[in-house]
C-alpha positions in Angstrom: -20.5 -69.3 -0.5 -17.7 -67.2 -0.8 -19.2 -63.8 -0.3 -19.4 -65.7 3.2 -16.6 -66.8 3.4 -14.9 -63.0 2.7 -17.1 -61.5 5.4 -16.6 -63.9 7.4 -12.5 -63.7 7.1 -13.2 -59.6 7.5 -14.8 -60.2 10.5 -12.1 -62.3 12.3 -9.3 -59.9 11.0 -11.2 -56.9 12.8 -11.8 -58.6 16.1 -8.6 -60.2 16.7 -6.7 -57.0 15.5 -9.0 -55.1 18.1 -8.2 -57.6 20.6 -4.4 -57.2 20.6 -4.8 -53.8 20.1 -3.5 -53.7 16.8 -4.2 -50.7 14.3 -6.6 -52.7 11.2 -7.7 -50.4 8.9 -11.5 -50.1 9.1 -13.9 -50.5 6.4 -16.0 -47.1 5.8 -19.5 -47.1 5.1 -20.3 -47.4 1.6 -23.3 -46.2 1.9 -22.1 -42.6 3.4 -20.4 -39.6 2.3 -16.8 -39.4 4.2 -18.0 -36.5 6.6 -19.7 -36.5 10.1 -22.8 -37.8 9.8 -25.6 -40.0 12.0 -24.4 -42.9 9.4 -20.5 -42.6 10.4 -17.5 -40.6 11.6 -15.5 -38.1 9.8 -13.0 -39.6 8.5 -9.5 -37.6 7.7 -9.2 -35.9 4.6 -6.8 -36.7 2.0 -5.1 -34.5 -0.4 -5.7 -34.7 -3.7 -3.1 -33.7 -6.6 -3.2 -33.2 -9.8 -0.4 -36.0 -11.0 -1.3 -38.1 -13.9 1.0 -40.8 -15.9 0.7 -42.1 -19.3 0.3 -45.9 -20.3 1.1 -46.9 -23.4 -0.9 -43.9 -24.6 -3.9 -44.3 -21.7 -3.8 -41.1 -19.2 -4.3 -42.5 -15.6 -5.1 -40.2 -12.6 -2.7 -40.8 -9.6 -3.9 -38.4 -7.0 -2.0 -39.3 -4.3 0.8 -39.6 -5.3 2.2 -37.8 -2.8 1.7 -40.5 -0.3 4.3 -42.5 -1.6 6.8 -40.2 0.2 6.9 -42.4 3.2 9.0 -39.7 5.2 6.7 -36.8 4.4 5.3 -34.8 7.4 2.0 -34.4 6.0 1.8 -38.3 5.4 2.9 -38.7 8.9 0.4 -36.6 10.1 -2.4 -38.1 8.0 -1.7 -41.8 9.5 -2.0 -40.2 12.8 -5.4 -39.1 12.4 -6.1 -42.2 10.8 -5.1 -44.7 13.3 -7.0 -42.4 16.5 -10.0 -42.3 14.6 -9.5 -46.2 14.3 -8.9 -46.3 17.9 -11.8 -44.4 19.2 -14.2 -46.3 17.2 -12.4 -49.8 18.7 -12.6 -48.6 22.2 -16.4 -48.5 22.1 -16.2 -52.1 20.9 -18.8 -54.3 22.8 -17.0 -57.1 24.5 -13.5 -55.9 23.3 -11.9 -56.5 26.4 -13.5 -60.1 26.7 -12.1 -60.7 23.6 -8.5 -60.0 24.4 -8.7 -61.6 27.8 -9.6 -65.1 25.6 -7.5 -65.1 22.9 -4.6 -63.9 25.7 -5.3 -67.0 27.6 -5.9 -69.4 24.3 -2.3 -68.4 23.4 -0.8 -68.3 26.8 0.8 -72.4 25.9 4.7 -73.2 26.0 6.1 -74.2 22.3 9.5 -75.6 20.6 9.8 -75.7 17.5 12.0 -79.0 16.0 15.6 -78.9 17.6 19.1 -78.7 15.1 21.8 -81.0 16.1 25.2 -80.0 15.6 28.6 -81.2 17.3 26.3 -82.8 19.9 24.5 -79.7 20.8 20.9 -78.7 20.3 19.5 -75.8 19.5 15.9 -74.5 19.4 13.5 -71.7 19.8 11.2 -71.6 22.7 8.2 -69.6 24.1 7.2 -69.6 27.5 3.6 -68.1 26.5 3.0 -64.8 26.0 6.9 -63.7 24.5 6.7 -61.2 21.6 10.0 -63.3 20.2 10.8 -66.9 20.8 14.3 -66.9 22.8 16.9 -69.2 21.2 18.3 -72.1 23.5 20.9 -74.5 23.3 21.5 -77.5 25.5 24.0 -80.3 25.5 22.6 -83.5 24.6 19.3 -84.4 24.8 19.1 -84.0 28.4 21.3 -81.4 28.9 20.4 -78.4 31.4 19.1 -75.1 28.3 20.0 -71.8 28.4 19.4 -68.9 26.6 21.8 -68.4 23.8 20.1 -65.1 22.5 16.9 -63.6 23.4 15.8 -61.1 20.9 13.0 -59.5 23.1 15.9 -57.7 24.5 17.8 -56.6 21.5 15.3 -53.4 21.2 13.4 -51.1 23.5 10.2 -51.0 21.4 10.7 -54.7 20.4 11.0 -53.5 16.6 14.4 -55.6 16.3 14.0 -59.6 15.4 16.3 -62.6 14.8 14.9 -63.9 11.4 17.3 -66.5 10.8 19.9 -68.7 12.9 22.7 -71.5 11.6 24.9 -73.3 13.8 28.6 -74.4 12.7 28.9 -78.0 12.1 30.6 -78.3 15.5 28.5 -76.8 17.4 30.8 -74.0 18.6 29.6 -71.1 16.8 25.9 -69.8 15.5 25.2 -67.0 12.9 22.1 -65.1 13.3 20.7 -62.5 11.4 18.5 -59.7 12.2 15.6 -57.4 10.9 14.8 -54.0 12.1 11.5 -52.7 12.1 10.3 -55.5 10.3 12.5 -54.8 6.9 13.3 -58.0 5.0 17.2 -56.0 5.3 19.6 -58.4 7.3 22.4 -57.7 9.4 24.4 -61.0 10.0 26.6 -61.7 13.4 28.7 -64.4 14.7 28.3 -65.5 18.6 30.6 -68.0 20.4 28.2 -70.4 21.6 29.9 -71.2 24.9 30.9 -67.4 26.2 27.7 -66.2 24.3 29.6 -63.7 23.1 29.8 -61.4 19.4 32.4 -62.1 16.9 33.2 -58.8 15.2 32.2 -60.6 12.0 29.0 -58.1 10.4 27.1 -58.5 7.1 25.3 -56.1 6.1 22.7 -55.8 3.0 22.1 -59.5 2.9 18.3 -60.2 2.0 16.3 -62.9 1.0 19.2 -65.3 2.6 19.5 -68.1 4.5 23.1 -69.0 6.2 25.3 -71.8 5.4 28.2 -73.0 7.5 31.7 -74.5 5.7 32.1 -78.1 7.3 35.2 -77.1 9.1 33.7 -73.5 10.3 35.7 -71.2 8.5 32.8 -69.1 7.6 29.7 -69.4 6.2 27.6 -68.4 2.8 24.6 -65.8 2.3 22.6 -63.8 -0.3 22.8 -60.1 -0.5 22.3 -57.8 -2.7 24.4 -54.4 -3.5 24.8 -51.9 -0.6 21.5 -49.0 -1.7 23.3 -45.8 -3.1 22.0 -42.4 -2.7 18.4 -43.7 -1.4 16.4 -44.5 1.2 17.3 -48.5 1.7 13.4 -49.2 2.5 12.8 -47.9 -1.0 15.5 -49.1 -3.3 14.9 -51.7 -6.1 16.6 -55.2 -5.3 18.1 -56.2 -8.5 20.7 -58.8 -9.0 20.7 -61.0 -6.0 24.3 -62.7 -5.3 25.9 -65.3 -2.9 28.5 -64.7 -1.2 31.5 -66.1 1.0 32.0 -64.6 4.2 35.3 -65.7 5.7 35.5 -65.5 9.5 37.6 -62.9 11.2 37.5 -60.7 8.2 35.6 -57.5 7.2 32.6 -57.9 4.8 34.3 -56.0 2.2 36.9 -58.2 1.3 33.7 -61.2 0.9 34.2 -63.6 -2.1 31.3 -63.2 -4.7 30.7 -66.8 -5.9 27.8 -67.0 -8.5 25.7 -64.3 -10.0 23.3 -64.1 -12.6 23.5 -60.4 -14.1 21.7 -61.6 -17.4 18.7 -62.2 -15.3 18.3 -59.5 -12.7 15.0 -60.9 -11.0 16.4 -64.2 -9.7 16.5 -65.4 -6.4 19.4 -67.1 -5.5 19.9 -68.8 -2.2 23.2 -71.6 -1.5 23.1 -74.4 1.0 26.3 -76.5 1.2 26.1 -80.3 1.4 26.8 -82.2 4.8 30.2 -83.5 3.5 31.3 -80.6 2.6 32.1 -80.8 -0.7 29.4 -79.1 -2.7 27.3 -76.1 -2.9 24.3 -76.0 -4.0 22.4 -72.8 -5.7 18.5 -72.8 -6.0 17.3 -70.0 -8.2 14.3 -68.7 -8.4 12.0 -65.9 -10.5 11.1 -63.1 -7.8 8.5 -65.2 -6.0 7.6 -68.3 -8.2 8.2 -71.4 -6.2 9.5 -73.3 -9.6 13.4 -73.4 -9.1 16.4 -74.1 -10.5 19.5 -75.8 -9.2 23.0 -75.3 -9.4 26.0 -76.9 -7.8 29.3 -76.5 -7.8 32.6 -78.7 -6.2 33.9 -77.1 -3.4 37.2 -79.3 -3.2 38.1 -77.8 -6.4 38.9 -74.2 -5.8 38.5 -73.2 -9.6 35.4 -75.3 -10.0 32.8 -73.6 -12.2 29.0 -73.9 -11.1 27.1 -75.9 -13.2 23.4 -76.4 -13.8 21.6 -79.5 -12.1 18.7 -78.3 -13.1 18.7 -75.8 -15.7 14.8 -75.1 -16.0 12.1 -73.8 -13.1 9.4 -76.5 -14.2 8.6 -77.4 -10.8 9.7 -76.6 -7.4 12.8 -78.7 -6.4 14.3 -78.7 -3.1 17.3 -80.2 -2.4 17.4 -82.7 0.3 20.8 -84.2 0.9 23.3 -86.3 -1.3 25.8 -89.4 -1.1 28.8 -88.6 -2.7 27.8 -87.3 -6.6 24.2 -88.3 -6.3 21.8 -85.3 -5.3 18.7 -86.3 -3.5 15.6 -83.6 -4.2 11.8 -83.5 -3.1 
């Protein structure tokens, strides 16, 4: 059964790849040497080196290393050949063009996804069909007229530039949105006036991993980030020590509040969400990518509150749902 099953998943990768004309990476033939033969094409040769590292005292061969220089020339040239050998095979494809024409038209369907109310506005993606990027509407009221508040299809020439997150202030007035480039998990975070549809000069930069969380009266909002990459290629560079942060609007990011971090473990996650009143935030924290959190909170009318642990151990996932006054509601 699930030798099937793999093949079969294969299979559908390879053919709806070819059909959007996507770039899969082609299984070779097993069976045949990596040269131009009746069994297969030539496929392009990679270099080999003579690297090695050691293992707690086990010698293991690592000879490509090189191609972990993602802005080498050679590897450049390499993924070129790759991807038009790819390409000439997929353009022989029996029925390849069928194929596209029906998944074209079995996607080719208007779609919302749920609506967030705030100060009596809504606000919602939608997708007229066939959009790379789901525009972001807003309407007044449930049967207000919509217009688009930011369209990130136009944000880019080559379309490499997507909104990954949005959060509207609790009146309504204001929305900050962040953005990825070239699908990095790197944010850049603006402000937009929701009535002119026009940029704040508020930026935040380095955030990652992050959602955004307005104050109740829309002085600013919190996010995640991590330290600004040193010396490095930012694609490349280690994320270590993930911390929230205030971001007051009106202000540049470098005068940002930090307001919990966790330098005695390096790997967390940490991610706020303030509570509807107001009053609290609340700080799930997690290990890299286990779902098990941790929750935090801490009282926002007190300006010297300390943040204290709700709960302290990641035995389960816990998401926190709302609260009524002091008590916490989680799923």
């Amino acid at each position: 059964m699930f030798p099937s099953v793999r093949i079969l998943a294969f299979a559908f990768m390879v053919l709806a790849l070819a059909a959007c004309g996507a770039n899969p990476v082609v299984a070779p033939d097993r069976t045949a040497a990596p040269t131009a033969t009746a069994a297969g094409p030539a496929y392009p040769p990679a270099r080999r080196v003579d690297h090695a590292d050691e293992y707690h005292g086990v010698r293991v061969a690592d000879p490509y290393r090189w191609m972990e220089d993602l802005d080498a020339p050679e590897l450049a040239r390499w993924i070129a050949e790759q991807n038009r050998l790819t390409e000439s095979w997929l353009a022989d494809v029996p029925g390849r063009a069928g194929i596209k024409q029906r998944l074209t038209a079995l996607y080719d369907y208007e779609r919302y996804d749920v609506p967030r109310v705030h100060g009596g506005r809504y606000f919602y993606l939608r997708n007229d069909g066939l959009q790379n990027q789901s525009p972001l509407y807003v309407q007044d009221g449930p049967s207000g007229s919509p217009r688009v508040l930011l369209d990130p299809n136009t944000l880019s020439s080559d379309g490499t530039i997507a909104l990954s997150e949005f959060s509207a202030s609790h009146d309504g007035k204001l929305i900050a949105y962040a953005l990825s480039d070239g699908g990095s998990d790197w944010r850049t975070i603006r402000v937009r006036e929701v009535a002119s549809g026009k940029d704040l000069d508020d930026e935040v930069r380095w955030a990652k991993f992050t959602g955004i969380t307005w104050a109740r009266d829309g002085s600013g909002f919190w996010y995640s980030r991590y330290d600004a990459p040193q010396g490095e290629n930012a694609l490349k560079a280690a994320n270590r020590n993930h911390k929230v942060y205030w971001h007051r609007l009106g202000t540049s990011q470098d005068r940002d509040t930090l307001v919990y971090e966790r330098p005695d473990q390096p790997e967390w996650n940490l991610n706020a969400t303030a509570t509807d009143d107001g009053n609290y935030l609340v700080i799930a924290a997690s290990q890299g990518t286990d779902e098990r959190t941790m929750l935090f909170y801490r009282d926002l009318r007190d300006p010297g509150a300390r943040v204290h642990a709700l709960v302290p151990a990641p035995e389960a996932a816990h998401d926190f749902i709302g609260n009524d006054g002091a008590t916490f509601y989680l799923r």
